[in-house]
C-alpha positions as CSV (number, residue, x, y, z in Angstrom):
1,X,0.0,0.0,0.0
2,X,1.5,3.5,-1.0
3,X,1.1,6.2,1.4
4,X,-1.2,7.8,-1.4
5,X,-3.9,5.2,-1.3
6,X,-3.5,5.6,2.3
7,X,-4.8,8.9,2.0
8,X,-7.2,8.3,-0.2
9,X,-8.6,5.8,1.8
10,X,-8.3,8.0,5.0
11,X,-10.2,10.5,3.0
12,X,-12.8,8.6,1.8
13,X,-14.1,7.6,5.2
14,X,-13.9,11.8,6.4
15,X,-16.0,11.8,3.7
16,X,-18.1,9.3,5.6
17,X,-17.9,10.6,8.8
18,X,-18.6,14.2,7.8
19,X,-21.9,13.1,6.3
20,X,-23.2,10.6,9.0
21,X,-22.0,13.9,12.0
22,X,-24.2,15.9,9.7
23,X,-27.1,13.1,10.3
24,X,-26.4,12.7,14.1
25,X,-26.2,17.1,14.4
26,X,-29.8,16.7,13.0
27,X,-30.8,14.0,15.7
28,X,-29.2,16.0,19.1
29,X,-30.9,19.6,20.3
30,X,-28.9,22.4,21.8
31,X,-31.3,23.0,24.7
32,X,-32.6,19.0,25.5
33,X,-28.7,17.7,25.1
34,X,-26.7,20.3,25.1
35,X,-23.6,18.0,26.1
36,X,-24.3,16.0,23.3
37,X,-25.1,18.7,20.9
38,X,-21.7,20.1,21.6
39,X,-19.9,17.1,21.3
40,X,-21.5,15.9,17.8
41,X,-20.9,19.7,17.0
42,X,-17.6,19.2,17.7
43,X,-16.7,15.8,16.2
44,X,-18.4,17.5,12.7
45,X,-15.9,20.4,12.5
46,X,-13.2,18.2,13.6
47,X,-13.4,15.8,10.8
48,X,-14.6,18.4,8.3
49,X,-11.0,20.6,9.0
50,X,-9.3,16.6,8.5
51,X,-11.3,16.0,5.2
52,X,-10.3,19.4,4.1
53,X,-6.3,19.0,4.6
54,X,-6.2,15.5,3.4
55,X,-8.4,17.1,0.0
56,X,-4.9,19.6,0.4
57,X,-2.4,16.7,0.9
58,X,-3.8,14.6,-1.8
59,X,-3.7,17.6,-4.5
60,X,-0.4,18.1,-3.6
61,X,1.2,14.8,-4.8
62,X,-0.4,15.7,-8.0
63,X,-3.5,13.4,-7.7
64,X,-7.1,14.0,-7.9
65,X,-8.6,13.2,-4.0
66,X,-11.3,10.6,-4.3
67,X,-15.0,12.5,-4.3
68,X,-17.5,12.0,-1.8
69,X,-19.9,9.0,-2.5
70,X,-23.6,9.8,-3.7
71,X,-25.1,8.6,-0.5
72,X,-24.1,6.8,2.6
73,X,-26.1,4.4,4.9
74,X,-26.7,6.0,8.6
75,X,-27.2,4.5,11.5
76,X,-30.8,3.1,12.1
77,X,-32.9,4.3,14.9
78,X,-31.4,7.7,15.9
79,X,-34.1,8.9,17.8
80,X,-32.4,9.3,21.1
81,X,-29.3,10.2,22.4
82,X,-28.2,6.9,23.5
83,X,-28.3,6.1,19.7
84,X,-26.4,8.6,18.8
85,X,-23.8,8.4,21.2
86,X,-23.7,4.8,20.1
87,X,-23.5,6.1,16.5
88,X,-20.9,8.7,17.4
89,X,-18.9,6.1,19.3
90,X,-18.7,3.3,16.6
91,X,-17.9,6.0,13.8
92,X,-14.9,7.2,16.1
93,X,-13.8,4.0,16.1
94,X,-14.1,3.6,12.7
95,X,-11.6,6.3,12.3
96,X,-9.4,5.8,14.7
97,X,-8.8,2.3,12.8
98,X,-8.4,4.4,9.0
99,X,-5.9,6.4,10.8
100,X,-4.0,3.7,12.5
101,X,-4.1,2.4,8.8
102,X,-2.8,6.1,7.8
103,X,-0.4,6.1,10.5
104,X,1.2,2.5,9.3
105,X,2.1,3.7,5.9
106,X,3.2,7.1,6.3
107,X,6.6,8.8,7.4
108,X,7.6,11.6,9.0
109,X,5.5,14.5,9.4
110,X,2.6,12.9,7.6
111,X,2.9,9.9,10.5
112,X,3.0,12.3,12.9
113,X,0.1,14.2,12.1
114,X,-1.9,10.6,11.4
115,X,-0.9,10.0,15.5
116,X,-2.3,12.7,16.0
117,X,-5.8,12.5,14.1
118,X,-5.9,9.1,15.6
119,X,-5.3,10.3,19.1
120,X,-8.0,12.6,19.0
121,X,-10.4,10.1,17.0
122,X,-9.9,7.9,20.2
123,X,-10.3,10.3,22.5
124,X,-13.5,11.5,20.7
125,X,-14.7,8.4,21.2
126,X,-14.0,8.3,24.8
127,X,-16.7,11.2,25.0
128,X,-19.2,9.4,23.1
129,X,-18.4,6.1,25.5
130,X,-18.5,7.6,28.5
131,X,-16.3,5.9,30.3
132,X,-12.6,4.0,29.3
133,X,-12.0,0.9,28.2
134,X,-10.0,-1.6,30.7
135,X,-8.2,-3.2,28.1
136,X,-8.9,-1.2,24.9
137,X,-8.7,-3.4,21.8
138,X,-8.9,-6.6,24.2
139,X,-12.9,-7.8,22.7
140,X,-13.2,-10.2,25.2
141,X,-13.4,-7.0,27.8
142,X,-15.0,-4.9,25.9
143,X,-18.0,-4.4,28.1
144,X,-15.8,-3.5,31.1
C-alpha cells in the first residue's frame, strides 16, 4: 500500500464521517442535550477541517482526492441520544482504525500528524463512550 492510497482511503471515510456527524447534528438539540449537541458539534468540524487538509495533501502529490460517495447508509434508529452516542462512538472507532491504517504507511510529518488525528479520534470516542476501556482493543473485555 502507497502512502497515497492511504490517504485516499483515509479521506474517503472523512468523507463518511462528515456526512453521517451531519445526520447525528440533526438527531441532538442544543437545549434537551446540550452536552451531546456540543460534542456531535464538535466531532463535525473536527473531521470536516481533517477532510479538508487531506483534499490539500492529496492535490499536492499531484492526484485527484477521491469524491464523496452519492449517498451513505446512517445508523438506524437515531431517535435518542443513546443512539447517537452509540453512532458517534462506533464512527470514532471507525476512524481511529483508518488512521492507524494512515499512521502504518506514512513517514515523518505525515505519520506524525496521522498520530495525532488518531489520538483525538480515540479520545472523541472516549466522549461518546462515557467511560474508558479496561483493556482497549482486548474484545473479550469490551463491556468493562
Amino acid at each position: 500500500m502507497t502512502t497515497l492510497s492511504a490517504l485516499q482511503r483515509t479521506l474517503a471515510a472523512e468523507h463518511a464521517a462528515v456526512h453521517v456527524y451531519g445526520a447525528l447534528g440533526a438527531q441532538t438539540s442544543s437545549s434537551a442535550t446540550p452536552a451531546l449537541f456540543a460534542a456531535v458539534s464538535a466531532a463535525y468540524a473536527e473531521h470536516r477541517s481533517r477532510r479538508d487538509v487531506l483534499t490539500r495533501a492529496i492535490a499536492d502529490l499531484g492526484a485527484t482526492p477521491v469524491a464523496a460517495a452519492p449517498s451513505y447508509v446512517l445508523p438506524e434508529r437515531l431517535g435518542t441520544p443513546e443512539a447517537v452516542n452509540r453512532a458517534a462512538r462506533g464512527l470514532e472507532e471507525g476512524c481511529a482504525a483508518t488512521y492507524a491504517y494512515l499512521v502504518a504507511n506514512s513517514v515523518g510529518e505525515r505519520r506524525r500528524w496521522a498520530v495525532e488525528a488518531l489520538t483525538n479520534a480515540a479520545v472523541r470516542g472516549l466522549v461518546f463512550r462515557g467511560t474508558p476501556e479496561m483493556f482497549p482493543g482486548a474484545d473479550e473485555f469490551a463491556d468493562r
